[in-house]
MARBA-3410 file (N, C-alpha, C, O; in Angstrom, 1 decimal):
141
-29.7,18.3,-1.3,-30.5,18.6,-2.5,-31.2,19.9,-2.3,-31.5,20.2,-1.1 ~ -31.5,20.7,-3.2,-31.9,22.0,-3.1,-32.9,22.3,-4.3,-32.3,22.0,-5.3 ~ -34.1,22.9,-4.4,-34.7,23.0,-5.1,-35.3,24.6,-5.6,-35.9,25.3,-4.7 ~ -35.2,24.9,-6.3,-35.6,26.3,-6.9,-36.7,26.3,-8.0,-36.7,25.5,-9.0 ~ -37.7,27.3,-7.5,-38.9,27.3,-8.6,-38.7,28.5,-9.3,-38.0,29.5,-8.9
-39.6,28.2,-10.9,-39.2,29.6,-11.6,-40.6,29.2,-12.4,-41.0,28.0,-12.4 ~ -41.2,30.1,-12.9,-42.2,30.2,-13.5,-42.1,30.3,-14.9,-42.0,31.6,-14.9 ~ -42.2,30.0,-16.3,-41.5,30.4,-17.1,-42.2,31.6,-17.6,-43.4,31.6,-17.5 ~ -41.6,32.5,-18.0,-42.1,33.9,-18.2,-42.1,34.1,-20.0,-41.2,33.8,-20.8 ~ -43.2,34.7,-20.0,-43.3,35.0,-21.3,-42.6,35.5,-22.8,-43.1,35.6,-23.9
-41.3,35.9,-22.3,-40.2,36.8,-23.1,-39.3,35.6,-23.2,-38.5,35.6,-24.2 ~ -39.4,34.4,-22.1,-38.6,33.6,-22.4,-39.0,32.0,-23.6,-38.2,31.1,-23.9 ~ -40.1,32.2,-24.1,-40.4,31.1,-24.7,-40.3,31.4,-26.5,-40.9,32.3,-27.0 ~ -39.9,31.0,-27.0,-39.7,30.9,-28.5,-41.2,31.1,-29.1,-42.3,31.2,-28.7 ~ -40.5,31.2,-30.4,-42.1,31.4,-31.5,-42.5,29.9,-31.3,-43.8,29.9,-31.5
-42.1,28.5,-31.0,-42.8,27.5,-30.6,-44.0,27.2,-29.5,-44.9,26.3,-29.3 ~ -43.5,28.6,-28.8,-44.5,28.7,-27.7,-43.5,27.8,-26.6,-44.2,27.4,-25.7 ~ -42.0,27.3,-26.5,-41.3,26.0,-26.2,-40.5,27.4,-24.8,-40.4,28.7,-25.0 ~ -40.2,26.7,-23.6,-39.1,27.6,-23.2,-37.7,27.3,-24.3,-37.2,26.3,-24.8 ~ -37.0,29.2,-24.5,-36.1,28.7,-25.4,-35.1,28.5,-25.2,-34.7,29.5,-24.5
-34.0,27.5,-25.4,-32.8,26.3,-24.9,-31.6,27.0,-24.4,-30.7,26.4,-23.8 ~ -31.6,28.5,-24.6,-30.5,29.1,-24.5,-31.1,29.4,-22.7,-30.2,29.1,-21.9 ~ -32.1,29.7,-22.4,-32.8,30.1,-20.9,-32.2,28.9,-20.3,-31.3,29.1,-19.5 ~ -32.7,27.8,-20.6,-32.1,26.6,-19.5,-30.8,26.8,-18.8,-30.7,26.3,-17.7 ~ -29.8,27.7,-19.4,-28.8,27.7,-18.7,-28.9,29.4,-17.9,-28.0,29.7,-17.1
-29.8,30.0,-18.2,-29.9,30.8,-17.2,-30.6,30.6,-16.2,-30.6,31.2,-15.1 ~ -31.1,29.6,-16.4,-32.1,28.5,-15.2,-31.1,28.3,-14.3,-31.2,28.7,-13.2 ~ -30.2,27.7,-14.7,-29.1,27.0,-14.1,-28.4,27.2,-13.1,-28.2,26.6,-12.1 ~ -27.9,28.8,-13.8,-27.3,30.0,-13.0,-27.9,30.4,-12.4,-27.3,30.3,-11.4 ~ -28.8,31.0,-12.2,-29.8,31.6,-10.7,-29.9,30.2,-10.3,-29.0,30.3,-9.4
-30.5,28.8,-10.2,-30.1,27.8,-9.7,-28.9,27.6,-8.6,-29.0,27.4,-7.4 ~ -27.8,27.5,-9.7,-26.8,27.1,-8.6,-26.2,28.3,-7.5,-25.6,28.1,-6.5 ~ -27.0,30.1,-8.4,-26.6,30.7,-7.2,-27.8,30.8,-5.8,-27.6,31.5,-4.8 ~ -28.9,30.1,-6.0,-30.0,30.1,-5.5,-29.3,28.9,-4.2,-29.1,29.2,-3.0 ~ -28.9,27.5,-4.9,-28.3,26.9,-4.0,-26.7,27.0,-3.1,-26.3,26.2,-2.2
-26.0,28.0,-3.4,-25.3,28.4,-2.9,-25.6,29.5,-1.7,-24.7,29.8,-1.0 ~ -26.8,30.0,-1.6,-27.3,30.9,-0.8,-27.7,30.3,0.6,-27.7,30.5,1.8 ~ -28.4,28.9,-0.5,-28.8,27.9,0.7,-28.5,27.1,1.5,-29.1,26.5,2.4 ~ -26.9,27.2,0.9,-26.0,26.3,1.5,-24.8,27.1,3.0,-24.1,26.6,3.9 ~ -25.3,28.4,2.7,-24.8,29.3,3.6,-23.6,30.7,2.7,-23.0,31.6,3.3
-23.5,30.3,1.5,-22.7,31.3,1.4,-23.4,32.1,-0.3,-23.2,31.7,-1.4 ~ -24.2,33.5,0.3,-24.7,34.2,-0.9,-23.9,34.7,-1.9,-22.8,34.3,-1.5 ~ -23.8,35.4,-3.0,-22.5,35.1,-3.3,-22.1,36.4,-4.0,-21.8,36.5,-5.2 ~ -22.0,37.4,-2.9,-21.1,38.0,-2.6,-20.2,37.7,-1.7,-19.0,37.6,-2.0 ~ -20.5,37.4,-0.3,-19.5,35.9,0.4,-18.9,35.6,-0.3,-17.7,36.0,-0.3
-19.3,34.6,-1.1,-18.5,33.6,-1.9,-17.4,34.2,-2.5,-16.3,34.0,-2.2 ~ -17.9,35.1,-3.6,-16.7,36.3,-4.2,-15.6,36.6,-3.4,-14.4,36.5,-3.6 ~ -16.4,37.1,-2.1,-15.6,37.9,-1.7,-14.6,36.4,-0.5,-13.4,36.7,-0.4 ~ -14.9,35.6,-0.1,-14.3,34.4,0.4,-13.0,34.0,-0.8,-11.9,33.6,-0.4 ~ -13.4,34.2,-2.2,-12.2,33.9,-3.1,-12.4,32.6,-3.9,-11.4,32.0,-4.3
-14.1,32.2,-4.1,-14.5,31.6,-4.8,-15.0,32.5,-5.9,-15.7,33.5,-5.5 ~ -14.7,32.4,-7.3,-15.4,32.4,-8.5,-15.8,31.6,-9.4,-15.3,31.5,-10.5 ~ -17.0,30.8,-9.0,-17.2,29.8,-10.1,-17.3,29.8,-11.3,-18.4,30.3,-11.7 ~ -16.7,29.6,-12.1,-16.9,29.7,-13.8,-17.0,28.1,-14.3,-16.3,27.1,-14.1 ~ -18.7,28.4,-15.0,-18.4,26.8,-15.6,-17.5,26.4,-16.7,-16.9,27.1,-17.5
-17.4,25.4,-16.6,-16.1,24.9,-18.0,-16.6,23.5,-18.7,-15.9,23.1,-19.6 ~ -17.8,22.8,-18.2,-18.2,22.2,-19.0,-19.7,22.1,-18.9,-20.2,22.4,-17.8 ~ -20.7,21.8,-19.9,-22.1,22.1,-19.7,-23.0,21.0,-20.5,-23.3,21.4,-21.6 ~ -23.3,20.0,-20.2,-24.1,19.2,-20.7,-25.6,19.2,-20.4,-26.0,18.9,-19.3 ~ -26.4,19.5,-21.4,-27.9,19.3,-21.1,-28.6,18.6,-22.3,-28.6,18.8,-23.5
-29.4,17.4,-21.1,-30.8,17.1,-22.2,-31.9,17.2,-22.2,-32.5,16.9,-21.2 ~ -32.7,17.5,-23.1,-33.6,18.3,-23.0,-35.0,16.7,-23.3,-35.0,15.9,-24.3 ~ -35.5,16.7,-22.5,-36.6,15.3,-22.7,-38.2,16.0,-22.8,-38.9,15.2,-23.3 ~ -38.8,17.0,-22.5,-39.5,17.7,-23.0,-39.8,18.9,-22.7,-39.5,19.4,-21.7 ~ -40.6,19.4,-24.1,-40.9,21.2,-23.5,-41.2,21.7,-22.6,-41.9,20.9,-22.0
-40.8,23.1,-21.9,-41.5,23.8,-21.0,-42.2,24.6,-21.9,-41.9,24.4,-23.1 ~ -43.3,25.7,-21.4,-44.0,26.4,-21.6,-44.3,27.0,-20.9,-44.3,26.7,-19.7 ~ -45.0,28.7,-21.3,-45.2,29.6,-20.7,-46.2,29.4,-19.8,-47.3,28.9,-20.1 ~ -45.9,29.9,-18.5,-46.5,30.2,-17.1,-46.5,28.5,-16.7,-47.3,28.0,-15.9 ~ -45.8,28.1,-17.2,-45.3,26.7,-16.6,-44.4,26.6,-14.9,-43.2,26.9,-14.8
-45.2,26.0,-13.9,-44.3,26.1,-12.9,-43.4,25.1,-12.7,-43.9,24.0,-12.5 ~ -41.8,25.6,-12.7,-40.5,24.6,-12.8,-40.2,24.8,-11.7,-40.1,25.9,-11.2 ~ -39.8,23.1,-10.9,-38.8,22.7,-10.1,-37.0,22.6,-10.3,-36.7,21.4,-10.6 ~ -36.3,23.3,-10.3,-35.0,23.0,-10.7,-33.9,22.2,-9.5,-33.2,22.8,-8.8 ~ -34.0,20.7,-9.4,-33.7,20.3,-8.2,-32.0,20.3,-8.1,-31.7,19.6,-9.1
-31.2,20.6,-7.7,-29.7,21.2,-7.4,-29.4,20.0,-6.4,-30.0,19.8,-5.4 ~ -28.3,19.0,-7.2,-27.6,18.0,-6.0,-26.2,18.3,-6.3,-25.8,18.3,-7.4 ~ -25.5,18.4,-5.2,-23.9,18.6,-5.6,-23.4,17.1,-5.7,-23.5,16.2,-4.8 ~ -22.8,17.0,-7.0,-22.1,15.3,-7.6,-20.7,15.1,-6.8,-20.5,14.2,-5.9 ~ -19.8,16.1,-7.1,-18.3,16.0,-6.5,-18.0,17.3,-6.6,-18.3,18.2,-7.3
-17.2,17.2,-5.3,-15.9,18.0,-5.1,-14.7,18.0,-5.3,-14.0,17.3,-4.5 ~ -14.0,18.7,-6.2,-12.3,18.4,-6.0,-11.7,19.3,-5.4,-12.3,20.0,-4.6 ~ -10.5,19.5,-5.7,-9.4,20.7,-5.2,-10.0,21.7,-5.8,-10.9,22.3,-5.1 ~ -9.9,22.2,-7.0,-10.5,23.6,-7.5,-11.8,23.4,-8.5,-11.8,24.0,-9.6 ~ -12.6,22.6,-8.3,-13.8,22.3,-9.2,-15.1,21.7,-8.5,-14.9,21.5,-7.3
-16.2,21.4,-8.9,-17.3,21.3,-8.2,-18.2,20.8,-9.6,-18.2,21.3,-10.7 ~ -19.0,19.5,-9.2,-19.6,19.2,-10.1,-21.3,19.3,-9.6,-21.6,18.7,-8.6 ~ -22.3,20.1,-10.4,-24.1,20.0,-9.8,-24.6,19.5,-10.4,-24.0,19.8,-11.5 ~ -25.7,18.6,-10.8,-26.3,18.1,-11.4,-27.7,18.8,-10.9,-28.0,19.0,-9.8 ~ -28.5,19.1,-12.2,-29.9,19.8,-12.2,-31.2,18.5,-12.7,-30.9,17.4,-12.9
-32.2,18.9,-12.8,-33.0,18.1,-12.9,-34.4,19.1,-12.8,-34.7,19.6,-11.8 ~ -35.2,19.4,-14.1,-36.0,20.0,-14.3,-37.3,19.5,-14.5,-37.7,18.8,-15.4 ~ -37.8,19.9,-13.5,-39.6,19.1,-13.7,-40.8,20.4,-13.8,-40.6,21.6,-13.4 ~ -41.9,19.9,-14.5,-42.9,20.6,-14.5,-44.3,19.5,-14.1,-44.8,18.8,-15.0 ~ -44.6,19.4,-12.8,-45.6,18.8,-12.2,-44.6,17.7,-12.0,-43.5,17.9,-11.6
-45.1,16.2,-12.6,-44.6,14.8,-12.6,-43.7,14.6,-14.1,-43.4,13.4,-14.3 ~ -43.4,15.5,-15.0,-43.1,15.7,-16.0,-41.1,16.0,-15.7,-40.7,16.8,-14.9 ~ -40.2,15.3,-16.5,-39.2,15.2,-16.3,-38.7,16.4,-17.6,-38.5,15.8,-18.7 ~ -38.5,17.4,-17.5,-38.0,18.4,-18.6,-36.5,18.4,-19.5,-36.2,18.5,-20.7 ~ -35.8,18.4,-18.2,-34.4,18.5,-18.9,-33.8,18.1,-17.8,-34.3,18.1,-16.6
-32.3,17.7,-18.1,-31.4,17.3,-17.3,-30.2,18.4,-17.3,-30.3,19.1,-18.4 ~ -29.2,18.7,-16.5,-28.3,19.6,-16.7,-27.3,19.5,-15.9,-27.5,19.9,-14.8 ~ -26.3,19.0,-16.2,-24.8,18.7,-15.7,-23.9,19.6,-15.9,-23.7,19.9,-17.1 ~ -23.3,20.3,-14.9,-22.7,21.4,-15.0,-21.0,21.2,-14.2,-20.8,20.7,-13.0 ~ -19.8,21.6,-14.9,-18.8,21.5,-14.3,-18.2,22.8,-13.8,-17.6,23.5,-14.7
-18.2,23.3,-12.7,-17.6,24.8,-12.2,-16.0,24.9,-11.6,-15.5,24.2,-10.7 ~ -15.4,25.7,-12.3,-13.9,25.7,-11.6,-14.1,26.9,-10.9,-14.9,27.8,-11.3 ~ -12.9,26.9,-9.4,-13.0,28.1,-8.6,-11.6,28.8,-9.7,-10.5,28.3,-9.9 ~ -12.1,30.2,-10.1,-11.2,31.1,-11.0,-10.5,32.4,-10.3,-11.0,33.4,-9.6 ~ -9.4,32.2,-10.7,-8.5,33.4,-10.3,-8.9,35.1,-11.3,-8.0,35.8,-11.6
-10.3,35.5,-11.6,-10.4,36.1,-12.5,-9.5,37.4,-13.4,-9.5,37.8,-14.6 ~ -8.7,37.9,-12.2,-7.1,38.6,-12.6,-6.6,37.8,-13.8,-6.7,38.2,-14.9 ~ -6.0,36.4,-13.5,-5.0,36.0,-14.1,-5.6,35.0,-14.7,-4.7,34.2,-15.0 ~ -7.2,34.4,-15.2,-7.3,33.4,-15.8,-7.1,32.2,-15.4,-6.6,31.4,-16.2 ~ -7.5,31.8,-14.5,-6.4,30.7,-13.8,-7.5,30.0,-12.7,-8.3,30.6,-12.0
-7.2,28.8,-12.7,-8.2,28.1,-11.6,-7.1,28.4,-10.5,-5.9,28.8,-10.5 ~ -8.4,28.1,-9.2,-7.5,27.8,-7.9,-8.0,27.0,-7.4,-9.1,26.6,-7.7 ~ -7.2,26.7,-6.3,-8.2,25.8,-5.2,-9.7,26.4,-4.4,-9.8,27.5,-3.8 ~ -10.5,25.8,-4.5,-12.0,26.5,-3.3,-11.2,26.5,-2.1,-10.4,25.6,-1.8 ~ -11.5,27.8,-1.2,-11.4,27.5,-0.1,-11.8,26.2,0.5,-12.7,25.5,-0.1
-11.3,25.8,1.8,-11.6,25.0,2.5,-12.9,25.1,3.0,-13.6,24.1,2.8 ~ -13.6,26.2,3.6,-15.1,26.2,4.1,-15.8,26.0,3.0,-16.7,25.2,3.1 ~ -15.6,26.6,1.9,-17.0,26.4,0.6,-16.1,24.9,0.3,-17.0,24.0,0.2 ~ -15.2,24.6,0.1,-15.4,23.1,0.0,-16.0,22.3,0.7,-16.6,21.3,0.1 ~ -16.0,22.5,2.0,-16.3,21.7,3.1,-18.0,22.1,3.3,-18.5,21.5,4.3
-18.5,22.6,2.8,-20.0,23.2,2.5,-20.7,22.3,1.3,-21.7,21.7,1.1 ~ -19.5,22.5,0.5,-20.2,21.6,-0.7,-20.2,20.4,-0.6,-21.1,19.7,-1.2 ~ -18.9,19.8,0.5,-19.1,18.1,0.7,-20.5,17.5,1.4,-21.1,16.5,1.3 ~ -20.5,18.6,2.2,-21.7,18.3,3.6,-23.0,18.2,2.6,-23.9,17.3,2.8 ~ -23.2,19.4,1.1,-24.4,19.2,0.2,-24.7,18.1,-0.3,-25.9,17.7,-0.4
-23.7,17.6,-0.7,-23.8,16.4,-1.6,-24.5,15.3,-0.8,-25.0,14.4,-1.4 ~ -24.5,15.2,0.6,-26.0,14.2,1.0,-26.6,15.0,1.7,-26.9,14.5,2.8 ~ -27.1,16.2,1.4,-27.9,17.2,2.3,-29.0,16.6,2.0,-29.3,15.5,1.4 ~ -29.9,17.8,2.8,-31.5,17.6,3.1,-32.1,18.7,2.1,-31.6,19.8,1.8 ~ -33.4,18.1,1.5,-34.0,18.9,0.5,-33.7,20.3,1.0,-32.7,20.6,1.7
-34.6,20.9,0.7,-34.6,22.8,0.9,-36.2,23.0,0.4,-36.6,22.7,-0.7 ~ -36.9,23.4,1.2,-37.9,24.4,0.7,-38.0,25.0,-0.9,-36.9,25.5,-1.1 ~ -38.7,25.1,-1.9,-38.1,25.5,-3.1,-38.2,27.3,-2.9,-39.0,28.0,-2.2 ~ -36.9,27.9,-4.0,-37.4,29.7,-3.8,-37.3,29.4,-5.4,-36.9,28.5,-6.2 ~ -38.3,31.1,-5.3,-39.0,31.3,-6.7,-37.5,32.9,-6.5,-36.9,33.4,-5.6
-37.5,33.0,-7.6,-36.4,34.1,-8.2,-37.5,34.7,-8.2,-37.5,35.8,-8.6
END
């Protein structure tokens, strides 16, 4: 498990004063590259190892607002590994406050040709070892 803090910043919140829904998935993304860093491969590594993750499926629910200068926990657990895909599950808190949930499905992409591939064997074998890892210290982007 891996945890990333972000503060929500003022450009990011709607005329509701609400963080706005389209952000959550930029959350996500500095997230899962946040835990990718922490898992040992930053991700230019990664790129350059012959991983490109592209998500292909995105589920989130949103259970309540964030707000500005709100400090968010985004906790990062890897669900599964396959041959060419990877599944993270997010989990968004503010204090004891459960914000949003976010399930995310990543395939490793051939970006030339459109095309999944297999993960290498080390970032697979990286991602299996996450999936009962040990917390992480949280980083702030």
């Amino acid at each position: 498990m891996f945890v990333h803090a972000h503060r929500v910043r003022n450009h990011e919140v709607d005329t509701q004063g609400f963080l706005f829904n389209s952000r959550y998935l930029e959350l996500a993304d500095v997230a899962m590259t946040e835990f990718f860093r922490d898992i040992g491969w930053p991700y230019e590594k990664l790129v350059e190892g012959g991983t490109d993750p592209s998500v292909v499926s995105a589920q989130l629910t949103f259970l309540s607002p964030a707000r500005f200068d709100d400090d968010l926990q985004v906790t990062v657990k890897c669900r599964r590994v396959g041959t060419s895909s990877f599944q993270l599950d997010m989990s968004v808190r503010h204090d004891e406050t459960k914000i949003a949930d976010i399930e995310l499905v990543y395939a490793n992409v051939d970006a030339e040709v459109a095309r999944s591939r297999p993960l290498p064997d080390d970032v697979a074998q990286a991602l299996r070892d996450a999936v009962d890892g040990k917390p992480s210290k949280p980083r702030r982007e």
